[in-house]
Each structure stands twice: as C-alpha cells, then as structure tokens.
C-alpha positions, 0 to 999 in steps of 0.5 A, spaced: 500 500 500 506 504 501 508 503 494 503 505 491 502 512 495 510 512 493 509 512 487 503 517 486 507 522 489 513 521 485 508 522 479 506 529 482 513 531 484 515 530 477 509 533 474 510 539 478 518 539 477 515 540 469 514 548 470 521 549 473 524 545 468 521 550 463 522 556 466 530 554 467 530 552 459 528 558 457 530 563 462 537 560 465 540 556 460 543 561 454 547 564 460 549 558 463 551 556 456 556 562 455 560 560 460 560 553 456 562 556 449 568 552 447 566 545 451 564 540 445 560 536 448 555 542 450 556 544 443 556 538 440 549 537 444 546 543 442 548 542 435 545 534 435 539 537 437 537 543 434 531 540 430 528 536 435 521 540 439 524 547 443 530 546 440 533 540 444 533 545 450 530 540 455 537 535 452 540 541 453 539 542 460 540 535 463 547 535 459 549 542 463 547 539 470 551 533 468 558 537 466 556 541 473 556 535 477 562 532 475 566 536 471 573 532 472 570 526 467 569 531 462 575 534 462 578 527 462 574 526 456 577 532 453 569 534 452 570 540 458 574 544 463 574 544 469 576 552 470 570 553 465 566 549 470 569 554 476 567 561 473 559 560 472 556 562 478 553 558 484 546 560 484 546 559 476 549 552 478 544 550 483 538 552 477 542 549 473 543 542 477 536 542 483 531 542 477 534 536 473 536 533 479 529 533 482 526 529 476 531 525 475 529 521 482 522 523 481 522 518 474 527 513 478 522 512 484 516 511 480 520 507 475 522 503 481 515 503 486 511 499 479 516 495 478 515 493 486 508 493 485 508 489 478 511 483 480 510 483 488 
C-alpha cells in the first residue's frame, strides 16, 4: 500500500518539477551556456539537437547539470574544463543542477515503486 502512495507522489513531484524545468530552459540556460562556449560536448549537444521540439533545450539542460556535477570526467574526456566549470556562478549552478536533479529521482522512484508493485 506504501508503494503505491510512493509512487503517486513521485508522479506529482515530477509533474510539478515540469514548470521549473521550463522556466530554467528558457530563462537560465543561454547564460549558463556562455560560460560553456568552447566545451564540445555542450556544443556538440546543442548542435545534435537543434531540430528536435524547443530546440533540444530540455537535452540541453540535463547535459549542463551533468558537466556541473562532475566536471573532472569531462575534462578527462577532453569534452570540458574544469576552470570553465569554476567561473559560472553558484546560484546559476544550483538552477542549473536542483531542477534536473529533482526529476531525475522523481522518474527513478516511480520507475522503481511499479516495478515493486508489478511483480510483488
């Protein structure tokens, strides 16, 4: 009984999260993105989705929380540098990462309290 009210909640803080991804993607993320300039793979990503709906933009935020994150990787792939990374600012960073980082997990527990509920 717990799961499915686990999973009803998740879905509602995905649903809810839906609004502050929007106004993330299209307020915040062109500054976030100057920062980001000479990365390849924030480039390589802008130009791969470039013709999908909203111009790839909900792709694109996900990519620069995840170059936020671990930005060590990504310069040890040769796709980012960490200094780049360093000078955008925090509170941008927080808009970049809290948003993406809250529907992130509220898809992962939903996906796994049905699991849980289809085959127990």
């Amino acid at each position: 009984m717990a799961l499915e009210y686990i999973g009803m909640c998740a879905g509602a803080i995905m649903l809810l999260s839906f609004p502050l991804i929007a106004y993330v993607m299209f307020k915040k993320l062109d500054a976030a993105e100057r920062y980001l300039q000479f990365s390849t793979y924030i480039v390589g990503n802008r130009h791969t989705f470039r013709n999908t709906p909203f111009d790839g933009r909900p792709q694109r935020v996900l990519a620069m929380a995840t170059v936020i994150l671990i930005p060590r990787i990504f310069q040890w792939r040769r796709l980012a540098l960490v200094e780049d990374v360093e000078k955008i600012p925090r509170t941008l960073k927080y808009w970049m990462v809290i948003p993406s980082l809250l529907l992130l997990t509220s898809v992962t527990t939903m996906m796994i309290s049905s699991y849980f509920l289809y085959f127990y």
